[in-house]
C-alpha positions in Angstrom: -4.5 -12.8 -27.3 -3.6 -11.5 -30.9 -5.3 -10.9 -33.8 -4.7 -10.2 -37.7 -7.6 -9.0 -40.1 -7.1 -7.8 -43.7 -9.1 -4.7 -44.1 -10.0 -5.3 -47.4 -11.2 -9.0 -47.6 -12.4 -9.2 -44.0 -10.4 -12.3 -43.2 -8.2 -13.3 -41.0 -6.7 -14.7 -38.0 -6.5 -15.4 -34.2 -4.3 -17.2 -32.1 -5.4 -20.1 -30.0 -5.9 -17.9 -26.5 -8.5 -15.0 -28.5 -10.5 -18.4 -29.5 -10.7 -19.2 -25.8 -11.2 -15.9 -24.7 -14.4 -15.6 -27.4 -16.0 -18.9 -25.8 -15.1 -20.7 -29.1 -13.2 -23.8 -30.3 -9.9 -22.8 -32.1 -10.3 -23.6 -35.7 -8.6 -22.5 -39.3 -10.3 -19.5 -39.5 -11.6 -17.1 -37.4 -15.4 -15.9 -37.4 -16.1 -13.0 -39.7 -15.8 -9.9 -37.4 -20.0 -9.3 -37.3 -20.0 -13.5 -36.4 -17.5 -12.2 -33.2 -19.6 -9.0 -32.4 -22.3 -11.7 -31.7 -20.0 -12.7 -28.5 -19.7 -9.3 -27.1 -22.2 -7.2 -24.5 -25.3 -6.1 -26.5 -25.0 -3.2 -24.6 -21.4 -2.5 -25.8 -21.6 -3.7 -29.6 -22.9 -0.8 -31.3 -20.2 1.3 -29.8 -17.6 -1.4 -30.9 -18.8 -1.9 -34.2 -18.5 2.2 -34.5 -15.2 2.3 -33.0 -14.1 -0.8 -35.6 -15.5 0.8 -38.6 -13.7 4.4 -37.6 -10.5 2.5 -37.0 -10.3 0.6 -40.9 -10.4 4.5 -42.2 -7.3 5.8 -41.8 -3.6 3.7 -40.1 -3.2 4.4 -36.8 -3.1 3.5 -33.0 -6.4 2.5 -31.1 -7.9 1.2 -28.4 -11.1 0.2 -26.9 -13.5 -2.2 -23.9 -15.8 -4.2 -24.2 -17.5 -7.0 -22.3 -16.7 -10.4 -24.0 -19.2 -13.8 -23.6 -17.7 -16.6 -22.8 -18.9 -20.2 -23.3 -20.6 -20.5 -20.3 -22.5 -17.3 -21.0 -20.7 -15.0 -18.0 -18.8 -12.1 -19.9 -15.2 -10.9 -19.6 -14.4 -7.5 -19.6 -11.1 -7.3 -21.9 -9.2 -4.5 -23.8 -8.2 -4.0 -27.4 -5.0 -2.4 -28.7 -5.1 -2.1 -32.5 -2.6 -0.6 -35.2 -3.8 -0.5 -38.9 -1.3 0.0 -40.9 -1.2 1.0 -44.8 -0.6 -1.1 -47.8 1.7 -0.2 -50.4 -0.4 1.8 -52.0 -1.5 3.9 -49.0 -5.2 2.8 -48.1 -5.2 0.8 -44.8 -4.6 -3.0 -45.4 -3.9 -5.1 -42.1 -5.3 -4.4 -38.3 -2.8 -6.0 -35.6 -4.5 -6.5 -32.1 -3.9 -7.6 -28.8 -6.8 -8.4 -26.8 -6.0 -8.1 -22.7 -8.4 -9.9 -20.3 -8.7 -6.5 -18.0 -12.0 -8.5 -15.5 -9.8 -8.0 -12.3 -9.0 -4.0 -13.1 -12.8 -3.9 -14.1 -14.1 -5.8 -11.1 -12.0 -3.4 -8.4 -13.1 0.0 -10.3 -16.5 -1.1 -9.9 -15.9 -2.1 -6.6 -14.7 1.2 -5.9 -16.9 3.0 -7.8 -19.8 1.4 -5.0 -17.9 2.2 -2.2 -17.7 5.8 -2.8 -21.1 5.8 -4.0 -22.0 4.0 -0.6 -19.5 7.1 0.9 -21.5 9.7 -1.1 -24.9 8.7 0.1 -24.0 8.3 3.8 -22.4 11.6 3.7 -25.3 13.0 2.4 -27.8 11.2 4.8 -25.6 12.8 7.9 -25.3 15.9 6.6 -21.4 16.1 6.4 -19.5 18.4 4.6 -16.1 18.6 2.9 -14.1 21.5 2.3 -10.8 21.2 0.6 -8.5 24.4 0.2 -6.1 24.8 -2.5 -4.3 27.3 -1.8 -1.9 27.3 -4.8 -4.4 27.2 -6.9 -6.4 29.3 -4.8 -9.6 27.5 -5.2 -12.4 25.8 -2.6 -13.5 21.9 -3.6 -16.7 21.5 -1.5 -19.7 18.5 -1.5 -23.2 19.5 -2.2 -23.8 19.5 2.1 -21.3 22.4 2.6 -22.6 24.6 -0.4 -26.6 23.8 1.5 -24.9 24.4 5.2 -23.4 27.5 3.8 -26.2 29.2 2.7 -25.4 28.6 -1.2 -26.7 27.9 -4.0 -25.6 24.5 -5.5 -24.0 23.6 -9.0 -20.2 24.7 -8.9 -18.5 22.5 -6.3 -15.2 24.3 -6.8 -15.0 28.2 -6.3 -12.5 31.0 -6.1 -11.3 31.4 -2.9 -11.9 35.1 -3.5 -15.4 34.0 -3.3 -16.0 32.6 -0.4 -16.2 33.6 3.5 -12.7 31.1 3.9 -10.8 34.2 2.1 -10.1 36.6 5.0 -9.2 33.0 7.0 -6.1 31.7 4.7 -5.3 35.2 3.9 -4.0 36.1 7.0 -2.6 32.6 7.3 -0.8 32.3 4.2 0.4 36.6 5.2 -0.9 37.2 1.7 
């Protein structure tokens, strides 16, 4: 969907698609754009409005998500790509957006995100441990369980190599 404000005057307008994605009849003109932060999250309008009012500052690229309410009252998670751009006389006159329905991307991170959550949690319940080695980098990545089973104390989850028991191991390995 794409959109047009002036800076200045507030107005402006939205294609046909950005009505239907808001939940709203297309008409002449657009809502103002506090009337269309009415349609977003209430959880995510404070941090658009923000984002908005940093972006009419100064020209430039930017981008943002937020949840967007749909006429039936369920909410789309969408992304918006904005350029401002400078009038003649230098001050920032006209915001050009795209707005990208982005639910299905949304849905699978959070899908993913419970899954490994799920993964963390059993993990931790059984009392399984990962170690990773990089040996390039020469550092240890290792879960919460295999700092406990190891006798140390928790917080950083990636160490020297140096530092650790695994040393004398991949140094005679790796013929260091």
């Amino acid at each position: 969907a794409f959109v047009e404000r002036e800076v200045r005057s507030g107005r402006g307008w939205w294609d046909p698609q950005m009505f239907r994605m808001a939940g709203l009849e297309p008409a002449l003109q657009p809502p103002s754009f506090e009337q269309a932060l009415e349609r977003v999250h209430p959880d995510d309008r404070e941090a658009l409005r923000q984002h908005h009012l940093q972006a009419l500052q100064r020209a430039g690229q930017y981008q943002t998500r937020y949840r967007l309410q749909q006429a039936d009252g369920s909410y789309r998670d969408v992304q918006a790509l904005a350029e401002v751009r400078n009038g003649p006389d230098g001050q920032p006159a006209t915001m050009l957006g795209v707005v990208i329905d982005d639910t299905e991307s949304a849905d699978r991170e959070r899908a993913q995100q419970a899954i490994n959550a799920q993964l963390a949690r059993a993990m931790q319940l059984a009392m399984i441990a990962v170690w990773r080695v990089d040996l390039q980098a020469r550092r240890v990545y290792v879960t919460d369980n295999g700092l406990g089973l190891a006798g140390m104390d928790g917080g950083a989850n990636d160490l020297p190599l140096e530092q650790t028991r695994l040393n004398a191991c991949f140094t005679t390995i790796a013929g260091d």
